[in-house]
C-alpha angles and dihedrals in degrees: 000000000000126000122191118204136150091348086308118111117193114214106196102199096163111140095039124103135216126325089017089081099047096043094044090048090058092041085052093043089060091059104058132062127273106269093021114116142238130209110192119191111198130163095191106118088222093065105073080063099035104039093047081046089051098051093047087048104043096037091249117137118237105205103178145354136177149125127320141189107327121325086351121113118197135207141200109208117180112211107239121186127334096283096128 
């Protein structure tokens, strides 16, 4: 589900598993304007390695992670440039 509030989406992936978050995340990145920001909310263990990965290899900026509700992890990725 995706919220939309002040230039920052939230992308709520909990319940998908590697690579969903990952691949969600992108697909919501390209949506949004260069600048503008993501939280993504995942509970899925393999993030806190594949999202971090994602955002060194693809030029994002990843401004802050760390745990959630629960077993969830959650992530605030800034779009940079347009290497999607």
């Amino acid at each position: 589900m995706e919220i939309e509030e002040d230039n920052i989406t939230v992308l709520d992936l909990r319940g998908y598993q590697c690579p969903l978050p990952v691949l969600k995340a992108q697909n919501a990145l390209r949506k949004i304007q260069v600048g503008s920001r993501l939280w993504v909310l995942t509970d899925d263990p393999l993030a806190v390695i594949d999202i971090p990965n994602f955002c060194n290899e693809r030029g994002q900026a990843l401004l802050e992670q760390g745990e959630g509700e629960g077993d969830s992890h959650r992530f605030l990725i800034e779009r940079r440039g347009e290497k999607l």
